[in-house]
Each structure stands twice: as structure tokens, then as C-alpha cells.
MARFI-480043 format. One record per residue: residue in three letters; x, y, z of N, C-alpha, C in turn. Coordinates in Angstrom, 3 decimals. Each point is the difference from the previous one (the first is absolute). Layout:
<node><res>ALA</res><n_c1>X</n_c1><n_c2>Y</n_c2><n_c3>Z</n_c3><ca_c1>X</ca_c1><ca_c2>Y</ca_c2><ca_c3>Z</ca_c3><c_c1>X</c_c1><c_c2>Y</c_c2><c_c3>Z</c_c3></node>
...
***
This chain:
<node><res>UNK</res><n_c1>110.362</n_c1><n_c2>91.571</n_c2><n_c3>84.214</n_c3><ca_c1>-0.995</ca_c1><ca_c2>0.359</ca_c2><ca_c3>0.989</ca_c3><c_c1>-1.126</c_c1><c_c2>0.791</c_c2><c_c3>-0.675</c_c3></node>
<node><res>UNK</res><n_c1>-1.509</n_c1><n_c2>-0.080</n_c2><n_c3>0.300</n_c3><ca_c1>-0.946</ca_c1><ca_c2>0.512</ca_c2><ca_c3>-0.481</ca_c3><c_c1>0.249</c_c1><c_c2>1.496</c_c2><c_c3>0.943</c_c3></node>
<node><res>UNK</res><n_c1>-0.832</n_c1><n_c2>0.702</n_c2><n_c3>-1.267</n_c3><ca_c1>-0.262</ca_c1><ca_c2>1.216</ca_c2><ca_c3>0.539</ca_c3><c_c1>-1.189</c_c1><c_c2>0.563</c_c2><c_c3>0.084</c_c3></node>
<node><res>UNK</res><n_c1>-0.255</n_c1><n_c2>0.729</n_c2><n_c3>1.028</n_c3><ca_c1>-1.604</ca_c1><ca_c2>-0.120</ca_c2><ca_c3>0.353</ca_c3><c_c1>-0.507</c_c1><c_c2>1.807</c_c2><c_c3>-0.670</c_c3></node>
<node><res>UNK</res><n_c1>-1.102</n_c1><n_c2>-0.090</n_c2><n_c3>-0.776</n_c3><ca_c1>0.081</ca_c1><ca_c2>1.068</ca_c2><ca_c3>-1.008</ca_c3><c_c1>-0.859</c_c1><c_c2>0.542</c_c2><c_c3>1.344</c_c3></node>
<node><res>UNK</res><n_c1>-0.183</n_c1><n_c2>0.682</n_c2><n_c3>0.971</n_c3><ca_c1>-0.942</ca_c1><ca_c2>0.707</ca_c2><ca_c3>0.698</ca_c3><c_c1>1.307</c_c1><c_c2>0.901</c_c2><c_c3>0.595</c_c3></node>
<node><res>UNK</res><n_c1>1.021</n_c1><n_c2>-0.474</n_c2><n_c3>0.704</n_c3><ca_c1>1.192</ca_c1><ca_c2>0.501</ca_c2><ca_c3>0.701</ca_c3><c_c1>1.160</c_c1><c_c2>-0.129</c_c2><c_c3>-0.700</c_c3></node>
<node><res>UNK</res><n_c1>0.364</n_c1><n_c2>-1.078</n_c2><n_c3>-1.451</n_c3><ca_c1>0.892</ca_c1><ca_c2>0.224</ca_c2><ca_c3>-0.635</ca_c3><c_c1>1.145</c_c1><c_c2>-0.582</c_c2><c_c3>0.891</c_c3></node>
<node><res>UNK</res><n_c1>0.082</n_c1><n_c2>-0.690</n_c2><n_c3>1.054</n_c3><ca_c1>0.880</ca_c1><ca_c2>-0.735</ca_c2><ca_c3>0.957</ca_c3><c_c1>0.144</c_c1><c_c2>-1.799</c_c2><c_c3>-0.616</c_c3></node>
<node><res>UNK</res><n_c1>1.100</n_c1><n_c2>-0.199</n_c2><n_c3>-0.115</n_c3><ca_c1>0.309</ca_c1><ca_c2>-1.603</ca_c2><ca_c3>-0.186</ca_c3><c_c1>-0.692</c_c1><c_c2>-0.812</c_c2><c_c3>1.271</c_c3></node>
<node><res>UNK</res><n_c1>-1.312</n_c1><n_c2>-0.794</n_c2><n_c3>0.065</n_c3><ca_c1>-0.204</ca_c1><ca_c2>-0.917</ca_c2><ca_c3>0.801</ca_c3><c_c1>-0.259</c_c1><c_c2>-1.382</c_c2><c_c3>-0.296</c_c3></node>
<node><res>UNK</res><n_c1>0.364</n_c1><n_c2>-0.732</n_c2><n_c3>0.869</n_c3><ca_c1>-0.005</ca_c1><ca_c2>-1.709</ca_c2><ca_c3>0.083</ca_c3><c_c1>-1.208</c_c1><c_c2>-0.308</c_c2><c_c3>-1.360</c_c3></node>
<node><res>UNK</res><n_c1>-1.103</n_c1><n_c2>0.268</n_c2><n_c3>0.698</n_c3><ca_c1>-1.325</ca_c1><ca_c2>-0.794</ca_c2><ca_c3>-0.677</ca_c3><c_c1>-0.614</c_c1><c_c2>1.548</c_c2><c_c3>-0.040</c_c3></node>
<node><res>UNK</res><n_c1>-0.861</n_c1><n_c2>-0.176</n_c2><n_c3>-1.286</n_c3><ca_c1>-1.145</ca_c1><ca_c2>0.509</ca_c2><ca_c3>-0.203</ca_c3><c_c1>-0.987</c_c1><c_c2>-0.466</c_c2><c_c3>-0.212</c_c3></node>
<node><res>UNK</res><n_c1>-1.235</n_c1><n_c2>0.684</n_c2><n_c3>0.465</n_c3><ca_c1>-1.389</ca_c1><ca_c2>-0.295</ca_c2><ca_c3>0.275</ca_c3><c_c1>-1.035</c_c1><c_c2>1.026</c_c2><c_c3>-1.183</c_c3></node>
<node><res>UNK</res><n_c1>-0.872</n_c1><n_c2>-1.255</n_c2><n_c3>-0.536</n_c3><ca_c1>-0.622</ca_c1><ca_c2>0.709</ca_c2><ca_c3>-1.116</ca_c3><c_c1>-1.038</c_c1><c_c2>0.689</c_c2><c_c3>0.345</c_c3></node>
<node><res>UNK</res><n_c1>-0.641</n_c1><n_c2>1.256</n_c2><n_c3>0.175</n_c3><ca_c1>-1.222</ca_c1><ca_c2>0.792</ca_c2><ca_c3>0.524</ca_c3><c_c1>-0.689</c_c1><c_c2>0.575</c_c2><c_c3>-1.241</c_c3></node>
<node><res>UNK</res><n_c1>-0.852</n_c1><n_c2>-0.196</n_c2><n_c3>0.201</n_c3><ca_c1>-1.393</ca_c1><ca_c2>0.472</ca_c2><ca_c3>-0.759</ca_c3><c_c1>-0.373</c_c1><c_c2>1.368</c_c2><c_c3>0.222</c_c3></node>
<node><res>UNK</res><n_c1>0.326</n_c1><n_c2>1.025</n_c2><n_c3>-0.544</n_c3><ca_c1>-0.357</ca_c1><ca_c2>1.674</ca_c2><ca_c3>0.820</ca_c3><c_c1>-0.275</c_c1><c_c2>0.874</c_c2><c_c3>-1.298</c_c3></node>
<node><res>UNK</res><n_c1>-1.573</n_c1><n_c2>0.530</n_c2><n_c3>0.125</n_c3><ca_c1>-0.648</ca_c1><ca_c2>0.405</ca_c2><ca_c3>-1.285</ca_c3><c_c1>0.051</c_c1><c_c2>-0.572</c_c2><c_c3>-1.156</c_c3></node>
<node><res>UNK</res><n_c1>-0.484</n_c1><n_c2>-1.169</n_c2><n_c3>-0.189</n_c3><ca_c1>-0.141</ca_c1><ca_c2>-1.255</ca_c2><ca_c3>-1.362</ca_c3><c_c1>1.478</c_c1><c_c2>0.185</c_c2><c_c3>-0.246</c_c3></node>
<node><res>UNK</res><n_c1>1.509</n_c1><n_c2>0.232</n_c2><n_c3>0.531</n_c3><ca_c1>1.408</ca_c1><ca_c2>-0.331</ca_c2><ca_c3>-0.478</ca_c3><c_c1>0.330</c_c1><c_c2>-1.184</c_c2><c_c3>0.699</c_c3></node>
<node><res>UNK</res><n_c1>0.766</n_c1><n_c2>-0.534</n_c2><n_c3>-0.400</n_c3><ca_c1>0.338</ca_c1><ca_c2>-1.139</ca_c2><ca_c3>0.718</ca_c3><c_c1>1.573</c_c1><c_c2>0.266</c_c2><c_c3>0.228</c_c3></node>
<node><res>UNK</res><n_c1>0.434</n_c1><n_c2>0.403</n_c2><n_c3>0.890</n_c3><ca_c1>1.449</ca_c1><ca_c2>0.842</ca_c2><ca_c3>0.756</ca_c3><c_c1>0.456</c_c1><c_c2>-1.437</c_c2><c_c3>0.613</c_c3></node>
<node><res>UNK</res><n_c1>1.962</n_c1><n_c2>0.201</n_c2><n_c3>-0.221</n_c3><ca_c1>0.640</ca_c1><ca_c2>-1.482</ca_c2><ca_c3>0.629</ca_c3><c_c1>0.816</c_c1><c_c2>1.123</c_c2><c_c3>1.451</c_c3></node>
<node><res>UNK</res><n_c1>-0.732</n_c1><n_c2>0.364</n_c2><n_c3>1.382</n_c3><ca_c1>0.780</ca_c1><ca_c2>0.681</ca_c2><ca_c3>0.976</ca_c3><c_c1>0.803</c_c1><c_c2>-0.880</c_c2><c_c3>1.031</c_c3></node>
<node><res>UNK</res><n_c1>0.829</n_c1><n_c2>0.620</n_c2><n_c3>0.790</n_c3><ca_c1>0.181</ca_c1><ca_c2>-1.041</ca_c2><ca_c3>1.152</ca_c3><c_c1>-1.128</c_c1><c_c2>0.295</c_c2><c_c3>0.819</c_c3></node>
<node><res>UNK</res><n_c1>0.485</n_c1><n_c2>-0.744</n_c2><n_c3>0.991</n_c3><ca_c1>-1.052</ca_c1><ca_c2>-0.323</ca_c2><ca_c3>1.190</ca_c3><c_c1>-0.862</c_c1><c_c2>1.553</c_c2><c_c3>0.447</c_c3></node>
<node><res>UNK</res><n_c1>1.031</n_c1><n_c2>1.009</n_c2><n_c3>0.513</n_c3><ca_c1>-0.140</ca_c1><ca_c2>0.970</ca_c2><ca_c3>0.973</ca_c3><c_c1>-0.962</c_c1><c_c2>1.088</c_c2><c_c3>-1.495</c_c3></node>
<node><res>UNK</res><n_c1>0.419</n_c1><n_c2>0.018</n_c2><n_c3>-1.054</n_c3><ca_c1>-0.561</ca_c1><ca_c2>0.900</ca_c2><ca_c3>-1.200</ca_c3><c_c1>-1.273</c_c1><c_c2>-0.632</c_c2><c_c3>-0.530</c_c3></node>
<node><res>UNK</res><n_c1>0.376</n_c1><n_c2>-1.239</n_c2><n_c3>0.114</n_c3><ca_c1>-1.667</ca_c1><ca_c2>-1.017</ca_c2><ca_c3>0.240</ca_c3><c_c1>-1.348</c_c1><c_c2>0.279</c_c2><c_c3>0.652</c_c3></node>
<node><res>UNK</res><n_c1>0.853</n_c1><n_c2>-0.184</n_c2><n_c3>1.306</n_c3><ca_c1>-1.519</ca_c1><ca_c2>0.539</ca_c2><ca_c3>1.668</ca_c3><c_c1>-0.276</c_c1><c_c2>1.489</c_c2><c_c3>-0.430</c_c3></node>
<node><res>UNK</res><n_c1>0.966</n_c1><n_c2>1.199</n_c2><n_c3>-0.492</n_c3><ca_c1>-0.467</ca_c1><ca_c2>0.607</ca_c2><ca_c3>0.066</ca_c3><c_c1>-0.540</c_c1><c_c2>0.749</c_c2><c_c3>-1.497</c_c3></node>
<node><res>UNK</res><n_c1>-0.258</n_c1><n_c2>-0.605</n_c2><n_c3>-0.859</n_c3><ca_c1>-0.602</ca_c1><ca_c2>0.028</ca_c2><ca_c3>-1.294</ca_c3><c_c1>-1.503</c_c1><c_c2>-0.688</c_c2><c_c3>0.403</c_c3></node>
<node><res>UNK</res><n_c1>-0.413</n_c1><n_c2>-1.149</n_c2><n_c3>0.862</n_c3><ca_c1>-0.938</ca_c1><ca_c2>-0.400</ca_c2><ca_c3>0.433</ca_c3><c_c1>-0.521</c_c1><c_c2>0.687</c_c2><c_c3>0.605</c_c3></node>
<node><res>UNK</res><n_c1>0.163</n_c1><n_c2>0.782</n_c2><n_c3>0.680</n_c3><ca_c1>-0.301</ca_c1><ca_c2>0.845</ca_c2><ca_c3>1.341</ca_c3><c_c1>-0.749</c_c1><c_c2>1.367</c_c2><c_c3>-0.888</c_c3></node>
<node><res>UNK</res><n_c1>1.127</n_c1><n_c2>0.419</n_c2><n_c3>-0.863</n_c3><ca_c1>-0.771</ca_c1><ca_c2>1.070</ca_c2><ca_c3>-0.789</ca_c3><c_c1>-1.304</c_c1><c_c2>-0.371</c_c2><c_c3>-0.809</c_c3></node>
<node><res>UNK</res><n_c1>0.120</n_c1><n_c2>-1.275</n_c2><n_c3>-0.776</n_c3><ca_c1>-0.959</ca_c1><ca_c2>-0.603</ca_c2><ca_c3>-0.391</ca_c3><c_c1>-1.387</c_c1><c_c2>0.205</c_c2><c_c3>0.776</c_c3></node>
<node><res>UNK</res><n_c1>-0.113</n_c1><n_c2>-0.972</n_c2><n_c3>0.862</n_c3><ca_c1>-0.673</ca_c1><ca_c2>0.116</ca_c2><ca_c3>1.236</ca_c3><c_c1>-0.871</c_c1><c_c2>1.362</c_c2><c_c3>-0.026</c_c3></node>
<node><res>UNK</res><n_c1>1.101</n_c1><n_c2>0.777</n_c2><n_c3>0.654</n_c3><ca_c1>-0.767</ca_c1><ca_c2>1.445</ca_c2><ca_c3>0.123</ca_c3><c_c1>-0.766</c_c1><c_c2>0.374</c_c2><c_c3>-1.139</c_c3></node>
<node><res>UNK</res><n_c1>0.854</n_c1><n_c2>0.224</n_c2><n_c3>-0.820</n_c3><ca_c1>-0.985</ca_c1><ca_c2>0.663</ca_c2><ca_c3>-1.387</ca_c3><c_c1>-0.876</c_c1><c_c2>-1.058</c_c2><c_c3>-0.357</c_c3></node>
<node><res>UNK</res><n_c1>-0.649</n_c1><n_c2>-0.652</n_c2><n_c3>0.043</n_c3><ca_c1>-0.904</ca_c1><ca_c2>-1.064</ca_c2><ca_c3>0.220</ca_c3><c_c1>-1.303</c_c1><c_c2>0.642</c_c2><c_c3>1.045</c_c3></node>
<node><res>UNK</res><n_c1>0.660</n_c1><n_c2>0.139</n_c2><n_c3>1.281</n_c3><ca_c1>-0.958</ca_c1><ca_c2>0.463</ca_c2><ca_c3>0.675</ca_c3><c_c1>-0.258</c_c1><c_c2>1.232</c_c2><c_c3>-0.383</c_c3></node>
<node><res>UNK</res><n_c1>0.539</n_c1><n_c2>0.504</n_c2><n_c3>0.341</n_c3><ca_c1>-0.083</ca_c1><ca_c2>1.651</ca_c2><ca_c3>-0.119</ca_c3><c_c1>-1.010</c_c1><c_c2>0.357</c_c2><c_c3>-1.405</c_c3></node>
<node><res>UNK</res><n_c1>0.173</n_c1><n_c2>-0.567</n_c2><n_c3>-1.237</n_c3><ca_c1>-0.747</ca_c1><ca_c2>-0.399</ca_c2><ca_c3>-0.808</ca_c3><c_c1>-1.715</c_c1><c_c2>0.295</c_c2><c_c3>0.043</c_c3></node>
<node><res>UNK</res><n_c1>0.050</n_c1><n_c2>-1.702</n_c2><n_c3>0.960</n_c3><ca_c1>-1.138</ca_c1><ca_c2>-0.747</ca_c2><ca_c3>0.321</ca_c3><c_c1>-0.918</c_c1><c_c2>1.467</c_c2><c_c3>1.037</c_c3></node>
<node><res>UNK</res><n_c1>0.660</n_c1><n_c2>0.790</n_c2><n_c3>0.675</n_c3><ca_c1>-0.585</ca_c1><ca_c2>0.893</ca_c2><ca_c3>0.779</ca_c3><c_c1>-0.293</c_c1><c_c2>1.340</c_c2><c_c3>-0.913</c_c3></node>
<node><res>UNK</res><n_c1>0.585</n_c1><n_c2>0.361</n_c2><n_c3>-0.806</n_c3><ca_c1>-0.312</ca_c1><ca_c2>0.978</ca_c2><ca_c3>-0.718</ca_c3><c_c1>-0.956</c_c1><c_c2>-0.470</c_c2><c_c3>-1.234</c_c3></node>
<node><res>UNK</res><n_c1>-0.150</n_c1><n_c2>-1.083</n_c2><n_c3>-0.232</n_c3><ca_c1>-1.697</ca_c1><ca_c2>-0.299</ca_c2><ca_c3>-0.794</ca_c3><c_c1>-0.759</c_c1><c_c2>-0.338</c_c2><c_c3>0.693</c_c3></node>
<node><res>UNK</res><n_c1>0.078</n_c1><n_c2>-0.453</n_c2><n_c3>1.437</n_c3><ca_c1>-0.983</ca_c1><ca_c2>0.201</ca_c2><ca_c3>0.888</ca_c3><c_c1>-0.868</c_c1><c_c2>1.378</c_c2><c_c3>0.297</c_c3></node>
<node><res>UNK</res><n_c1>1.369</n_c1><n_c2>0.719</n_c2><n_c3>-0.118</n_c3><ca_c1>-0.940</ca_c1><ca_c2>1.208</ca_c2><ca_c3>0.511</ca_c3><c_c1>-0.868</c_c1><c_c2>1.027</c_c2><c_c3>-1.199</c_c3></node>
<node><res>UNK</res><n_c1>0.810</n_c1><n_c2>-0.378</n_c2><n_c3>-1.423</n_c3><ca_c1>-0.440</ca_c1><ca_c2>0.869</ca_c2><ca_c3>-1.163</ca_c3><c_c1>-1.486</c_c1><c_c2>-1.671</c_c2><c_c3>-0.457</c_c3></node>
<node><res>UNK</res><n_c1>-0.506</n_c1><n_c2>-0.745</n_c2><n_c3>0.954</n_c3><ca_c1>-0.717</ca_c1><ca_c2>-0.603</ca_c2><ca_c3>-0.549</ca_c3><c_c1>-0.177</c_c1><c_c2>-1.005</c_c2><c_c3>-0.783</c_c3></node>
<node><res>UNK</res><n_c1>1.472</n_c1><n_c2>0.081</n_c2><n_c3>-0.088</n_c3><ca_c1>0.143</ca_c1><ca_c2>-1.375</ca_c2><ca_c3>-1.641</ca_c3><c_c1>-0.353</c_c1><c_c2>-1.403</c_c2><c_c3>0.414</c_c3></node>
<node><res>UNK</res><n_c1>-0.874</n_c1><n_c2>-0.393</n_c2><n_c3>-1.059</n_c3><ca_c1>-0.651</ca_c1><ca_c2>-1.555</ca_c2><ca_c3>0.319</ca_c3><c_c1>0.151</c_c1><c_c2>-1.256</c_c2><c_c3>-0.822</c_c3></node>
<node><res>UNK</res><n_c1>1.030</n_c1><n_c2>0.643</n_c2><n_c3>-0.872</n_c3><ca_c1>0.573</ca_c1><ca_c2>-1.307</ca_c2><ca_c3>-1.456</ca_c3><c_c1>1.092</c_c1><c_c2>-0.289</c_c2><c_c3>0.718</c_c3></node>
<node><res>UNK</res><n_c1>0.921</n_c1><n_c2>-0.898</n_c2><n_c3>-0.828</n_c3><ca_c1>1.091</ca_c1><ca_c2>-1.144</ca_c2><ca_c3>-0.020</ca_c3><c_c1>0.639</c_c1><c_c2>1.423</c_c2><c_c3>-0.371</c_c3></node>
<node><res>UNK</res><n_c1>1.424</n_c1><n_c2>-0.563</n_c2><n_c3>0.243</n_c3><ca_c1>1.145</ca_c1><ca_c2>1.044</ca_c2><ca_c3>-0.520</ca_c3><c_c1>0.193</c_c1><c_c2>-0.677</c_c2><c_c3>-1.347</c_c3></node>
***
């Protein structure tokens, strides 16, 4: 049985996620929420060079 390196729990299938240029093998549930964090720090990001002005590419 695979083991999912986010929770360290034996599950069925793992799912490969992309989270800060790593490429992580999680299950499902360590998946959505590795995306989710993604996500945020993404935005949250995008709003704090909004407000300090920033006008380049990351």
C-alpha cells in the first residue's frame, strides 16, 4: 500500500500535486488541501503587491 507523505497514512491511490515548484505524491483529502493552501498564498500574495504597488511579473 502507498503511503501518502503529507499524513504518513497507507492509502489506496495517490494523487500527484504541484505545491511550491515540488511535485508531492498525496492522497486525495492532503491533495484538496495542499491546493487550497496554494490558492491562498497565491492570492494573498497577489493583494499584498497590489497594495506595496508592484507592477512586474513575479
Amino acid at each position: 500500500m502507498p503511503i501518502c507523505r503529507g499524513c504518513k497514512d497507507e492509502v489506496d491511490q495517490l494523487v500527484a500535486v504541484t505545491v511550491a515548484g515540488k511535485r508531492l505524491k498525496l492522497c486525495e483529502d492532503c491533495a484538496d488541501r495542499a491546493r487550497e493552501e496554494a490558492e491562498v498564498a497565491r492570492e494573498s500574495e497577489s493583494v499584498i503587491q497590489g497594495m506595496m504597488g508592484f507592477k512586474g511579473r513575479r
